[in-house]
gemmi code that builds the backbone of each chain (N, CA, C; Angstrom):
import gemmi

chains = {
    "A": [
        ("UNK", (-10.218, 8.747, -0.162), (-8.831, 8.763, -0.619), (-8.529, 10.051, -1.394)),
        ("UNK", (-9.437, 10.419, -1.987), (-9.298, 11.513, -2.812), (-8.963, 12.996, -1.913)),
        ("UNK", (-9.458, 13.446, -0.912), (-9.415, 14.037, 0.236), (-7.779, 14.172, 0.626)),
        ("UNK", (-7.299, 12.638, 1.052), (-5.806, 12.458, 1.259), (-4.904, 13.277, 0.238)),
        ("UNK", (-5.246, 12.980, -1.026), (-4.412, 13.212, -2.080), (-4.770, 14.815, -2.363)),
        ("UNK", (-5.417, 14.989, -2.075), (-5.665, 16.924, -2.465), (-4.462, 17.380, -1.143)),
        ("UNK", (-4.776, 16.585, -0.265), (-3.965, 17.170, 1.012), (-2.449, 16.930, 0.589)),
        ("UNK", (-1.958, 15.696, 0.064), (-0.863, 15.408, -0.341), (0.162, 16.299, -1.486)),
        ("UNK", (-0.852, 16.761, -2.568), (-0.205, 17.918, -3.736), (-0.179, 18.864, -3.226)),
        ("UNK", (-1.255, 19.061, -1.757), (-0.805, 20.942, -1.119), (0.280, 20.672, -0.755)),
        ("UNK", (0.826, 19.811, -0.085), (2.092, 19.866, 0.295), (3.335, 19.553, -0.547)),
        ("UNK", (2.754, 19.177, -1.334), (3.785, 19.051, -2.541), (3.930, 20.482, -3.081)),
        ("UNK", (2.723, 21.287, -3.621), (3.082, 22.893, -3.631), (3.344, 23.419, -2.667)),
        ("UNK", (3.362, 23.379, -1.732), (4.035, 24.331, -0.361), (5.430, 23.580, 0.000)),
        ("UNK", (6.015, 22.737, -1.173), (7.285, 22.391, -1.112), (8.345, 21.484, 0.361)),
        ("UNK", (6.675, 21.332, 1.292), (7.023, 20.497, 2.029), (7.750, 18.881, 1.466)),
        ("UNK", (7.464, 18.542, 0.288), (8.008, 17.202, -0.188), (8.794, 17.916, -1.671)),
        ("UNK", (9.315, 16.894, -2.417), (9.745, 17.622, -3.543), (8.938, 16.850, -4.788)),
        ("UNK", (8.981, 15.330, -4.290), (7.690, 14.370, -5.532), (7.613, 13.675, -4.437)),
        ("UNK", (6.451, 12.916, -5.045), (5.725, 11.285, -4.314), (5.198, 10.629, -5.414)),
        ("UNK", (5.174, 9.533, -4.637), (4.506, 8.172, -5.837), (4.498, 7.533, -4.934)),
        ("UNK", (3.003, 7.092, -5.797), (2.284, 5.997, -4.646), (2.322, 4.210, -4.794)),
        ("UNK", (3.185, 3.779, -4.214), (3.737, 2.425, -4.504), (2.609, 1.161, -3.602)),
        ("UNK", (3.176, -0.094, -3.390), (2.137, -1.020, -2.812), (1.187, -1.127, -2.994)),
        ("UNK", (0.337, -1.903, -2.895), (-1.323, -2.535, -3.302), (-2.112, -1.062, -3.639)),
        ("UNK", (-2.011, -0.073, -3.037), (-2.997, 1.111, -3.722), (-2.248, 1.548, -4.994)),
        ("UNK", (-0.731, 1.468, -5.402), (-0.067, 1.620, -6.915), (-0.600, 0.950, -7.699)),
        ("UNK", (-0.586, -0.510, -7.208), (-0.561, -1.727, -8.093), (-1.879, -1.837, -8.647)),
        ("UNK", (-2.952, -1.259, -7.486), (-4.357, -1.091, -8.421), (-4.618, 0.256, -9.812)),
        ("UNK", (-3.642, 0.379, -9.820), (-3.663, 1.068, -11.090), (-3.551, 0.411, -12.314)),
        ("UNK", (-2.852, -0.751, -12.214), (-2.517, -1.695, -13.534), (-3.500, -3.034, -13.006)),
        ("UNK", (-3.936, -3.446, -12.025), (-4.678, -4.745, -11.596), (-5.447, -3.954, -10.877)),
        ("UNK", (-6.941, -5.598, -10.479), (-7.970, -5.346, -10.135), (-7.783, -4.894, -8.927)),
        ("UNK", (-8.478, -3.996, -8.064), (-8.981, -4.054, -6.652), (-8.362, -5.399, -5.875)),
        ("UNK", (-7.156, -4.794, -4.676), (-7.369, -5.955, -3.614), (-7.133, -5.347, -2.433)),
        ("UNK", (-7.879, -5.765, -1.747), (-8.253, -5.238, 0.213), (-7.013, -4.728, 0.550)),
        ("UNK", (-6.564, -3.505, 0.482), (-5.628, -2.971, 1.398), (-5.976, -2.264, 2.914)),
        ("UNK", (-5.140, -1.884, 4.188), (-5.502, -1.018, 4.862), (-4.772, 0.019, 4.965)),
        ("UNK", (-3.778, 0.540, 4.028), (-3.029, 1.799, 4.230), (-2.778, 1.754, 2.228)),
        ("UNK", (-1.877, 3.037, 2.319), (-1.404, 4.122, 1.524), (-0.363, 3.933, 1.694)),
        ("UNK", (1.060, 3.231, 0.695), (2.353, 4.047, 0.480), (2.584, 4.791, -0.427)),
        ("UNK", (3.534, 5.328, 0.484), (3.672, 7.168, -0.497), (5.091, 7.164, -0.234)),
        ("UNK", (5.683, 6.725, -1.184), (7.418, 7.343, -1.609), (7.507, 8.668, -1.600)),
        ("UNK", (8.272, 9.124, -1.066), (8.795, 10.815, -1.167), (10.258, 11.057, -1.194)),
        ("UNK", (9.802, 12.334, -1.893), (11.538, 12.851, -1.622), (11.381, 14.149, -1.197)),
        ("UNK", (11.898, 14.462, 0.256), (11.807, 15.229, 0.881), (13.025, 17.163, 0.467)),
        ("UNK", (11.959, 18.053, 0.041), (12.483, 19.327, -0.359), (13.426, 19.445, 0.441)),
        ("UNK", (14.852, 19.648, -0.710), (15.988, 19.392, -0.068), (16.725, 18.123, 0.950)),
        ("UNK", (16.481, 17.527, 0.481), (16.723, 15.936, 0.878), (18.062, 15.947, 0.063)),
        ("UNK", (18.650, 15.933, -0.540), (19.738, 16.262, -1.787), (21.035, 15.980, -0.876)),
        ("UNK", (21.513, 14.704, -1.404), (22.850, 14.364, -0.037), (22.815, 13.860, 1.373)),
        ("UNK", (21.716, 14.511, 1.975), (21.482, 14.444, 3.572), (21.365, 13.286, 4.148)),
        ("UNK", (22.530, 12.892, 4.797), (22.213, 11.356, 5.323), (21.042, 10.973, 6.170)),
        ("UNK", (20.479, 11.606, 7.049), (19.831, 11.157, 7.961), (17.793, 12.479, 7.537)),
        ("UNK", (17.603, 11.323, 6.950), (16.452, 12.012, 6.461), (15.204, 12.094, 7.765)),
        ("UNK", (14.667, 13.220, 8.066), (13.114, 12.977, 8.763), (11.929, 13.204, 8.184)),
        ("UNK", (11.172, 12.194, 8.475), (9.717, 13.271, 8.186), (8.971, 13.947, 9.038)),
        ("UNK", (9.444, 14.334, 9.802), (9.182, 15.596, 10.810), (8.342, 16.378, 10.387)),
        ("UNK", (8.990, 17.046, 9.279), (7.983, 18.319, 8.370), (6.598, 17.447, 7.688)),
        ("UNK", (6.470, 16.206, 7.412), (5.956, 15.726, 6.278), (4.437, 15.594, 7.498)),
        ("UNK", (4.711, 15.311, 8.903), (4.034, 14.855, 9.968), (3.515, 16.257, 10.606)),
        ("UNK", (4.455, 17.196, 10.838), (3.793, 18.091, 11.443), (2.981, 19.162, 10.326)),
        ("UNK", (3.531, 18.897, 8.833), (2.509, 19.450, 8.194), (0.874, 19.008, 8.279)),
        ("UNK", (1.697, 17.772, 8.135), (-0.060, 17.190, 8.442), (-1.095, 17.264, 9.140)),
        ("UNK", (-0.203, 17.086, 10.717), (-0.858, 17.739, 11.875), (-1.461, 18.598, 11.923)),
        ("UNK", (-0.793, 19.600, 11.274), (-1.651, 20.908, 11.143), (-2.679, 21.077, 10.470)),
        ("UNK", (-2.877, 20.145, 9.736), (-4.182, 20.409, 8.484), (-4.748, 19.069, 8.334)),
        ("UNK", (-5.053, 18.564, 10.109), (-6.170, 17.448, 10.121), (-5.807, 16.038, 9.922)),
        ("UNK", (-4.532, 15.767, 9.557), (-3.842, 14.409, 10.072), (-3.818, 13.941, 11.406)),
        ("UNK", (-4.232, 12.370, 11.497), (-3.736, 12.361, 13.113), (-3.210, 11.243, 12.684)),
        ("UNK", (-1.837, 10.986, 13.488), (-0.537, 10.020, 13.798), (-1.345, 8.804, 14.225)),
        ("UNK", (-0.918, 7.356, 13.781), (-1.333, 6.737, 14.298), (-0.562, 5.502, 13.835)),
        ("UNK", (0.555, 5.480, 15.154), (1.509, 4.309, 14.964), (2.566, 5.159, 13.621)),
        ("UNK", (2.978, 4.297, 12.842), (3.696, 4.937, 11.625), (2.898, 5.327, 10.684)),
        ("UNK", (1.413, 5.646, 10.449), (1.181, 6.230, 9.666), (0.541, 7.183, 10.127)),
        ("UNK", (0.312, 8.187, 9.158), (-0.715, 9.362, 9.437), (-2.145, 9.484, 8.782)),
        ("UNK", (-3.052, 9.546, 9.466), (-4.927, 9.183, 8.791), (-5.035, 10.512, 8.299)),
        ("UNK", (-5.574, 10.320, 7.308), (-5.944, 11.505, 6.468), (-7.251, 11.007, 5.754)),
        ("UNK", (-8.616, 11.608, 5.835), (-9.601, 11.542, 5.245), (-10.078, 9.859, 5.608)),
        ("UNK", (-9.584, 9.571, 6.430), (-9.945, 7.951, 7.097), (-8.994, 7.324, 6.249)),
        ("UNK", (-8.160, 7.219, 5.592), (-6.617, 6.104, 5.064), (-5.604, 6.527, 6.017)),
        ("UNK", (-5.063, 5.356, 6.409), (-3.790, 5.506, 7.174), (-2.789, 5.727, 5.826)),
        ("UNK", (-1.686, 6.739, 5.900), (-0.782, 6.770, 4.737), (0.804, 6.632, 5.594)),
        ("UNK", (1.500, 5.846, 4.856), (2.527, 5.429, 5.531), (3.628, 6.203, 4.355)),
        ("UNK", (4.588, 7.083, 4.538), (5.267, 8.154, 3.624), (6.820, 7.188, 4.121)),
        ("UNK", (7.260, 7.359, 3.159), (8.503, 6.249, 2.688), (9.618, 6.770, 2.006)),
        ("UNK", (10.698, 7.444, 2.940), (11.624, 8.373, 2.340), (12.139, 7.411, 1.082)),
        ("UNK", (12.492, 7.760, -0.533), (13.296, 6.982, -1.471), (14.584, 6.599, -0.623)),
        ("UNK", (15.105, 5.434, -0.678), (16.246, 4.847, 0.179), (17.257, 3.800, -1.048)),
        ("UNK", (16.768, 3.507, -2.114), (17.280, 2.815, -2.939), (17.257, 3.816, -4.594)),
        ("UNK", (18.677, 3.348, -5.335), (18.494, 3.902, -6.618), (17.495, 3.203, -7.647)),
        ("UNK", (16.899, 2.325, -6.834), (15.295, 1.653, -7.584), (14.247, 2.431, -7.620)),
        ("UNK", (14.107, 2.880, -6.311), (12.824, 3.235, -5.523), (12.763, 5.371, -6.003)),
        ("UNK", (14.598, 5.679, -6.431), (14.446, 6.994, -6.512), (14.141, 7.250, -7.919)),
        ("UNK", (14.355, 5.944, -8.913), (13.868, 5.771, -10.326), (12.426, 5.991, -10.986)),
        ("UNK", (11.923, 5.237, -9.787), (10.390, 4.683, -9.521), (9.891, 5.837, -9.233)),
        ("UNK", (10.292, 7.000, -8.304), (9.380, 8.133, -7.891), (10.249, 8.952, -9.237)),
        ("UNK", (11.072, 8.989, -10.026), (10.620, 10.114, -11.833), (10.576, 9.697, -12.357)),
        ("UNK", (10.047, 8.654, -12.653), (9.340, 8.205, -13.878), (8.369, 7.582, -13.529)),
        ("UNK", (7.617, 8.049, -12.373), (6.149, 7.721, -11.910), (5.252, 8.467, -13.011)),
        ("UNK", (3.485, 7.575, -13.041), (3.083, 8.929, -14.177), (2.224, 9.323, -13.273)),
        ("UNK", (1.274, 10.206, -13.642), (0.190, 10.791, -13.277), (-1.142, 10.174, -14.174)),
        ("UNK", (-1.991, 9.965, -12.942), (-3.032, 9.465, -13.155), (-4.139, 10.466, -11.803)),
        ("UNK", (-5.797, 9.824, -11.874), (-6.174, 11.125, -11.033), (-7.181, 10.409, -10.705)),
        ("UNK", (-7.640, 10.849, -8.983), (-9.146, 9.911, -8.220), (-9.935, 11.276, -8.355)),
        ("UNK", (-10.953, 11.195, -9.622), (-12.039, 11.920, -9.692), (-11.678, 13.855, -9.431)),
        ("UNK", (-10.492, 13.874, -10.929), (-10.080, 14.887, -10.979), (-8.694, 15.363, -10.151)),
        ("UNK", (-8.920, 14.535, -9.184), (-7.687, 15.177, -8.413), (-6.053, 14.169, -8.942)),
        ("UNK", (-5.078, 14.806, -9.203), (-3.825, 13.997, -9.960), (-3.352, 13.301, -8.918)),
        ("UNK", (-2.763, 12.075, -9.271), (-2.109, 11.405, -7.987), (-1.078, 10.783, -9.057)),
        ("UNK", (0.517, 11.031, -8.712), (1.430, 9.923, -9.399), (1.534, 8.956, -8.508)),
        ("UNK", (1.963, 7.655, -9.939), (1.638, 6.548, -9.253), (3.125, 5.690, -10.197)),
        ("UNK", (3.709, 4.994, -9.273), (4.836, 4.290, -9.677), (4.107, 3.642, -11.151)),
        ("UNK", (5.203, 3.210, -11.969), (5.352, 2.083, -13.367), (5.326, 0.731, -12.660)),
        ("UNK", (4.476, 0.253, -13.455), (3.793, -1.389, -12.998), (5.319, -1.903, -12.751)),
        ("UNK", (6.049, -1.669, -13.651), (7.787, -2.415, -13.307), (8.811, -2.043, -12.620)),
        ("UNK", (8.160, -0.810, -11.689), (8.850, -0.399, -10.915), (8.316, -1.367, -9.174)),
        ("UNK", (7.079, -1.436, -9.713), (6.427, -1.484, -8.549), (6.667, -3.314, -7.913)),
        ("UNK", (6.941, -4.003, -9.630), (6.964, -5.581, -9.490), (8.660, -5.636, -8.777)),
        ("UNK", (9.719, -4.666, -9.431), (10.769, -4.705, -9.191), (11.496, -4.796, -7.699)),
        ("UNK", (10.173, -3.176, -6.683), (10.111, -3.261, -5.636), (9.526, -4.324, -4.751)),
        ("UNK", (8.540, -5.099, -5.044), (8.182, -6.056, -4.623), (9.138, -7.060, -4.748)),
        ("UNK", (9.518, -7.448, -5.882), (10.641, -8.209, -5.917), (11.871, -7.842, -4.834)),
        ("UNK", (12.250, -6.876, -4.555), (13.346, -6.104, -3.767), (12.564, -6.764, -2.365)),
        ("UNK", (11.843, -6.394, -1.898), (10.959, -6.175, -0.559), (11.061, -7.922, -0.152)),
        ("UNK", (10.255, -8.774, -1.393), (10.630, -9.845, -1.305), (9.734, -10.989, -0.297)),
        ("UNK", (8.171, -10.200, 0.128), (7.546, -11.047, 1.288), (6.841, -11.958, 0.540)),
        ("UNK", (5.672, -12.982, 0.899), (5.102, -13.448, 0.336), (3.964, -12.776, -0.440)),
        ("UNK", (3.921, -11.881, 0.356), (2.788, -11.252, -0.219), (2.908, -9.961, -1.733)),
        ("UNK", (4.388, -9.755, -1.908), (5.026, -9.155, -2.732), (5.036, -10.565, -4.011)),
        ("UNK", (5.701, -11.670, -3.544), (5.981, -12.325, -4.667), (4.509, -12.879, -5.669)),
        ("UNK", (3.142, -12.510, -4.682), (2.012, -12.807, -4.918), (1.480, -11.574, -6.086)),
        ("UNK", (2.082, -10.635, -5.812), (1.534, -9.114, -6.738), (2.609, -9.484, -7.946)),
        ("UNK", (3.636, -9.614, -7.619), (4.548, -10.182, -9.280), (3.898, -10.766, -9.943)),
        ("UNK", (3.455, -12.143, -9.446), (2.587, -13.014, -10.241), (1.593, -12.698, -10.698)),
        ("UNK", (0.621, -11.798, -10.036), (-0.649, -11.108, -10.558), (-0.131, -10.208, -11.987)),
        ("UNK", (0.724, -9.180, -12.019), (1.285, -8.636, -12.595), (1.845, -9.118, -14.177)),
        ("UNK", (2.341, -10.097, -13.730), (2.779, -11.177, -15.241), (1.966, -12.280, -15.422)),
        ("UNK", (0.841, -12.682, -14.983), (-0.251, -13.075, -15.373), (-0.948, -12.262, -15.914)),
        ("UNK", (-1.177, -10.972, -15.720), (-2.393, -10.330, -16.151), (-1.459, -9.196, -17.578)),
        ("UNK", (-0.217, -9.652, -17.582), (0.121, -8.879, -18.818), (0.496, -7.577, -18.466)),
        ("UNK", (0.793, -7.309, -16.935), (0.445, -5.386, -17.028), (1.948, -5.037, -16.830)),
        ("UNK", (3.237, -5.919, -17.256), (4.128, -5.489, -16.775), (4.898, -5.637, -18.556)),
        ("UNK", (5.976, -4.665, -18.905), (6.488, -4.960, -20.158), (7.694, -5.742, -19.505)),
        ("UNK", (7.624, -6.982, -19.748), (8.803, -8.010, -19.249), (10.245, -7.360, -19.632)),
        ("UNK", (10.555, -7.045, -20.610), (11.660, -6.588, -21.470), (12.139, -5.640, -20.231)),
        ("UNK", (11.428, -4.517, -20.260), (11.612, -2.844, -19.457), (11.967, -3.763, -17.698)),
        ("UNK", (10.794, -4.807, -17.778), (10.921, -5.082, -16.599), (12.462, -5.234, -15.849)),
        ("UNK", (13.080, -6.498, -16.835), (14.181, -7.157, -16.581), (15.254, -5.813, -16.945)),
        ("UNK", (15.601, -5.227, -17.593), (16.068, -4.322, -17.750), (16.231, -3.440, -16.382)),
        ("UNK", (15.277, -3.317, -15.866), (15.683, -2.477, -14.142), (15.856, -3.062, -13.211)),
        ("UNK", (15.689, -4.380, -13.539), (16.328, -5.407, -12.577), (17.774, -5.393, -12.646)),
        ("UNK", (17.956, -5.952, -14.110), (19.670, -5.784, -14.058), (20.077, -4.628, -13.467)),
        ("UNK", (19.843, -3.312, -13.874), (19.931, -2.192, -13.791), (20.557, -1.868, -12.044)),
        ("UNK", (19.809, -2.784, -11.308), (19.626, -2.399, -10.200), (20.368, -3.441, -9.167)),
        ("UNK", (20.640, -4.300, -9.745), (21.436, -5.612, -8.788), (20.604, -6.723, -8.446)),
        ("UNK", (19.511, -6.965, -9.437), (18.232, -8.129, -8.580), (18.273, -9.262, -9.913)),
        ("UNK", (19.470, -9.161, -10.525), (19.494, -9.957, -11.778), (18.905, -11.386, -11.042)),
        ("UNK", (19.763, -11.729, -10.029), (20.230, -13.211, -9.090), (18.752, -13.538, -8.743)),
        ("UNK", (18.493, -12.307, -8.322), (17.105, -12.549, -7.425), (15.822, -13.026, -7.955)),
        ("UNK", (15.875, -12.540, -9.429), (15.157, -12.865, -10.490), (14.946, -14.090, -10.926)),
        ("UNK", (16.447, -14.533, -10.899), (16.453, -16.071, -11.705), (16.279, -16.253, -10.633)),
        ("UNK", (15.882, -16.442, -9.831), (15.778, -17.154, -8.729), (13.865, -17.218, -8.145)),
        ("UNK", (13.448, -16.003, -8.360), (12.158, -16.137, -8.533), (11.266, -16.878, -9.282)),
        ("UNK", (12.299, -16.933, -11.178), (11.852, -17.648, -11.785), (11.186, -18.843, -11.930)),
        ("UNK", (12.771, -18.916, -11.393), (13.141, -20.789, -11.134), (11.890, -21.369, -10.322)),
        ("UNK", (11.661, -20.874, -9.302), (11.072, -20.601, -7.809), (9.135, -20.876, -8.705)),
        ("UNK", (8.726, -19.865, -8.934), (7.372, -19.749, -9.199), (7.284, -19.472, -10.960)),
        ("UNK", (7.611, -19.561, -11.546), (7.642, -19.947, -13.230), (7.995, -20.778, -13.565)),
        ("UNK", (8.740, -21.555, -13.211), (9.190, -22.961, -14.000), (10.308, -22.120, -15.517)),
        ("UNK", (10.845, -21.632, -14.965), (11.583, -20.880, -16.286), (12.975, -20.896, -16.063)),
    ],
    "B": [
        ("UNK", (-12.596, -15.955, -9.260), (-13.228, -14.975, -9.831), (-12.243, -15.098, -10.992)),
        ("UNK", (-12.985, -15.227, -12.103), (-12.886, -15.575, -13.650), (-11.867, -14.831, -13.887)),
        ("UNK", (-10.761, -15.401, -15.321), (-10.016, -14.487, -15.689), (-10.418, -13.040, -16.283)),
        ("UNK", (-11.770, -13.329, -16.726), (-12.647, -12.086, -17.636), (-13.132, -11.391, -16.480)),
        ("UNK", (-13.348, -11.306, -15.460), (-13.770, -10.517, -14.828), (-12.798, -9.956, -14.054)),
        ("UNK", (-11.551, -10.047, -13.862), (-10.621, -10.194, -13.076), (-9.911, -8.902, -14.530)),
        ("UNK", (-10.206, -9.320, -15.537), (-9.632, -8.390, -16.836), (-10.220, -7.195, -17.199)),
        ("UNK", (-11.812, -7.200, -16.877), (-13.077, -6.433, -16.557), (-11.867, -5.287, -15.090)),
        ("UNK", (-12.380, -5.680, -14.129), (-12.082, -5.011, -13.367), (-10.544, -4.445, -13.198)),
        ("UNK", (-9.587, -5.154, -14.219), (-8.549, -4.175, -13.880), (-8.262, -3.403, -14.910)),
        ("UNK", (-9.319, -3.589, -15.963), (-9.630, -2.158, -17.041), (-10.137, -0.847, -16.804)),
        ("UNK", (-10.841, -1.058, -15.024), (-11.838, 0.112, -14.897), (-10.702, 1.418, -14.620)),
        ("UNK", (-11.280, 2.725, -14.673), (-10.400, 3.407, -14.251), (-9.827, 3.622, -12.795)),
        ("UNK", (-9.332, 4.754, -12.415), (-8.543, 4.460, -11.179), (-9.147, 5.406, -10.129)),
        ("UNK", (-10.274, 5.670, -10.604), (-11.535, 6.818, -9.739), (-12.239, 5.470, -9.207)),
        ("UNK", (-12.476, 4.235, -10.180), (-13.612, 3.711, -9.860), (-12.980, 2.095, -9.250)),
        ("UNK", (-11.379, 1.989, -9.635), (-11.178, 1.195, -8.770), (-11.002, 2.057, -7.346)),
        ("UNK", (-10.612, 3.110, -7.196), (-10.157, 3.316, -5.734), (-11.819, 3.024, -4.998)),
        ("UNK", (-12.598, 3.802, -5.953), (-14.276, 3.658, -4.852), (-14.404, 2.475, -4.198)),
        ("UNK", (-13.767, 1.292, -5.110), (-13.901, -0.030, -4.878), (-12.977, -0.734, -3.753)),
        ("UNK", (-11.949, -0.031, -3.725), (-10.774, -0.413, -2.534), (-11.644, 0.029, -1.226)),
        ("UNK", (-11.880, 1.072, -1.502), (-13.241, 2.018, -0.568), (-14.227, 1.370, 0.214)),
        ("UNK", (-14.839, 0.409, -0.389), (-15.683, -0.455, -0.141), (-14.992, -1.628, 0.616)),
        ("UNK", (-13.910, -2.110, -0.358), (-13.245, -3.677, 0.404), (-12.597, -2.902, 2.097)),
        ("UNK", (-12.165, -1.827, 2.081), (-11.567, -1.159, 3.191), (-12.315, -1.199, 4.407)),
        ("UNK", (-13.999, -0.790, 4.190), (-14.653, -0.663, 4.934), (-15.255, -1.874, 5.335)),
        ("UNK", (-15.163, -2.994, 4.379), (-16.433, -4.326, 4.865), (-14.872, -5.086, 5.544)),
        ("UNK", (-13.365, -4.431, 4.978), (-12.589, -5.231, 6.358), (-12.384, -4.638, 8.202)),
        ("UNK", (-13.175, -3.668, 7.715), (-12.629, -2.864, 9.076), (-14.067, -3.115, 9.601)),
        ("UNK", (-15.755, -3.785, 8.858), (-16.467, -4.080, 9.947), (-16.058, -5.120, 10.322)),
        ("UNK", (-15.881, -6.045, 9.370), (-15.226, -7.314, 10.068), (-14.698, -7.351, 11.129)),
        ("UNK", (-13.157, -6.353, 10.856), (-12.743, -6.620, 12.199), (-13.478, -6.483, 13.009)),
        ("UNK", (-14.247, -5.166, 12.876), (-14.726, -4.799, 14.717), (-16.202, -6.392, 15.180)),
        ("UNK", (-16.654, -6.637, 13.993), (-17.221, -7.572, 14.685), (-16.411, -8.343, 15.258)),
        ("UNK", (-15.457, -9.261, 14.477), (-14.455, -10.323, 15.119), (-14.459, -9.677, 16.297)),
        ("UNK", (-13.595, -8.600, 16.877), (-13.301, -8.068, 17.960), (-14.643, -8.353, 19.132)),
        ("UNK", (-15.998, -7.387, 18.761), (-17.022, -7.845, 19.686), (-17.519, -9.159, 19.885)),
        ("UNK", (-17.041, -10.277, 19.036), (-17.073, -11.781, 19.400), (-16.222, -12.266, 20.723)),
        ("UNK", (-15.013, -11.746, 19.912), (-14.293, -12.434, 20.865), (-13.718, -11.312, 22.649)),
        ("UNK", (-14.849, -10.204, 22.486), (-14.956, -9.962, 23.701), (-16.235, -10.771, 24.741)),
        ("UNK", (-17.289, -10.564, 23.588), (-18.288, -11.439, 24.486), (-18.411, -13.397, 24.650)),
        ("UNK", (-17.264, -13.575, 24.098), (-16.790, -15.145, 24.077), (-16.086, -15.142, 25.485)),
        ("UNK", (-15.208, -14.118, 25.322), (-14.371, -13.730, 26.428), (-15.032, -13.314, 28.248)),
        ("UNK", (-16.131, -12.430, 27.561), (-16.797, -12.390, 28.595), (-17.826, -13.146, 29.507)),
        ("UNK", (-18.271, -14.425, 28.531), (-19.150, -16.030, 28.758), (-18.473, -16.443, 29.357)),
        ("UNK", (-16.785, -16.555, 28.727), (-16.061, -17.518, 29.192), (-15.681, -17.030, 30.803)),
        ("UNK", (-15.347, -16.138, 31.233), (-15.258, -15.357, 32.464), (-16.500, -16.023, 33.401)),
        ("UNK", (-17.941, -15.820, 32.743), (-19.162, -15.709, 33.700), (-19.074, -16.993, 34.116)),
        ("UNK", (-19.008, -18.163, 32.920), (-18.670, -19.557, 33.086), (-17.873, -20.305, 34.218)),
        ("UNK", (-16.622, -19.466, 34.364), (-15.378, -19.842, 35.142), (-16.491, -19.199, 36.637)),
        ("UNK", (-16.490, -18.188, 37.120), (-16.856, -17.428, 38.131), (-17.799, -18.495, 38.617)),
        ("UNK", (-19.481, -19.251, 37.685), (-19.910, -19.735, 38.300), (-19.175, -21.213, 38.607)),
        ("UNK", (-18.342, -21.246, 37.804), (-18.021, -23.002, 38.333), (-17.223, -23.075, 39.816)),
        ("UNK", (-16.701, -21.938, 39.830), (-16.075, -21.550, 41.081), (-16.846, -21.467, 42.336)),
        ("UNK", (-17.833, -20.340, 41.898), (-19.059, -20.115, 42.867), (-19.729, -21.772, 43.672)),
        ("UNK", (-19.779, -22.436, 42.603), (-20.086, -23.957, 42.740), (-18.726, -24.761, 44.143)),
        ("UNK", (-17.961, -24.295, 42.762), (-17.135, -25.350, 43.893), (-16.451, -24.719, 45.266)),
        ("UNK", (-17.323, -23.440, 45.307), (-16.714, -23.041, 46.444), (-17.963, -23.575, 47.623)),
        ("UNK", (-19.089, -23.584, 47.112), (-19.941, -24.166, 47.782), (-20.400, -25.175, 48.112)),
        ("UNK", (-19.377, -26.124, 47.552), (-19.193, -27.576, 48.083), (-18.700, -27.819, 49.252)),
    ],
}
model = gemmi.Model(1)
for chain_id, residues in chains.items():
    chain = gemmi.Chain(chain_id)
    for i, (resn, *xyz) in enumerate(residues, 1):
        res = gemmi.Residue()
        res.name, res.seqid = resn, gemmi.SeqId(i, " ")
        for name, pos in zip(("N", "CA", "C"), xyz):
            atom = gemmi.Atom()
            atom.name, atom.element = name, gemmi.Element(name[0])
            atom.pos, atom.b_iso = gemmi.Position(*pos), 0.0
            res.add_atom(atom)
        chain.add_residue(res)
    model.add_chain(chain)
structure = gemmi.Structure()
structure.add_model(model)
structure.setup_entities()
């Protein structure tokens, strides 16, 4: 993984992307234990993306190509991880990639979404397997409930919330 | 797996959980491929199976 991510900040300095943050089960193991993933999401915001309705990652793919990525289905393998790159599409998700922090796999920096960005998106996303990482998340304490609910409102998932509550808290 | 160990491991850092995703990544991807060579050579019994029952009843 570490391999991926050296490859990922070159292209972040060669201004092929403008930021990334790394969201889904490889984010979430930043605040919780280890659980079996088989890919990499990587939020981006594509250099000069600014307005443009119809975003590609064209550049994000053929950079890769060039420097030992191979395509496979929607993601691209890099260093043996499939990484699946995820233009920001919501004012949640474009929150989540600046005020991602930096953290690092054995020297090398990798930003990585806020535990309450990441429960928020899950919450947004909404599968079973999302509402399963919430719960991990506010069981294990790694989310500041307050900040949490706060970008919920923030964001239009007030409803969705009480409704999760209700749903799997008894609250 | 205990709440303390479960608290253990999501204290470690994020060098030594990824090593660890590393590991779960790889013992799911032998899995699969075993599953996969099962259920080709299940697949392929089941084939030899059919062929001889055929062989049989063609020789009735």
């Amino acid at each position: 993984m570490k391999e991926a991510f050296e490859l990922v900040n070159q292209m972040q300095r060669e201004a092929v992307i403008d930021r990334y943050a790394v969201g889904g089960a490889v984010g979430a193991t930043l605040y919780l234990e280890p659980a079996a993933t088989l890919d990499i999401d990587i939020f981006v915001k594509l250099s000069g993306d600014a307005g443009s309705l119809l975003i590609s990652l064209s550049p994000i793919y053929d950079y890769l190509k060039q420097h030992g990525g191979r395509a496979e289905g929607e993601h691209m393998v890099i260093g043996g991880w499939p990484m699946q790159f995820l233009p920001v599409s919501t004012g949640l998700e474009e929150e989540g990639l600046h005020e991602a922090i930096e953290t690092d796999i054995e020297g090398v920096p990798v930003w990585v979404m806020r535990a309450e960005h990441l429960a928020a998106i899950a919450l947004q996303t909404g599968r079973s397997k999302d509402h399963a990482r919430i719960l991990q998340f506010l069981e294990q304490d790694a989310v500041d409930r307050a900040r949490l609910e706060r970008i919920l409102k923030a964001h239009g998932l007030g409803l969705k919330w009480e409704k999760f509550k209700a749903r799997f808290l008894n609250e | 797996m205990s709440k303390e160990s479960r608290k253990k491991l999501a204290s470690l850092s994020f060098t030594e959980k990824v090593k660890l995703l590393e590991k779960l990544r790889q013992r799911s991807l032998v899995l699969a491929e075993a599953r996969k060579k099962l259920k080709e050579k299940t697949a392929a019994e089941n084939w030899g199976r059919r062929s001889e029952t055929q062989d049989r009843n063609l020789d009735r």
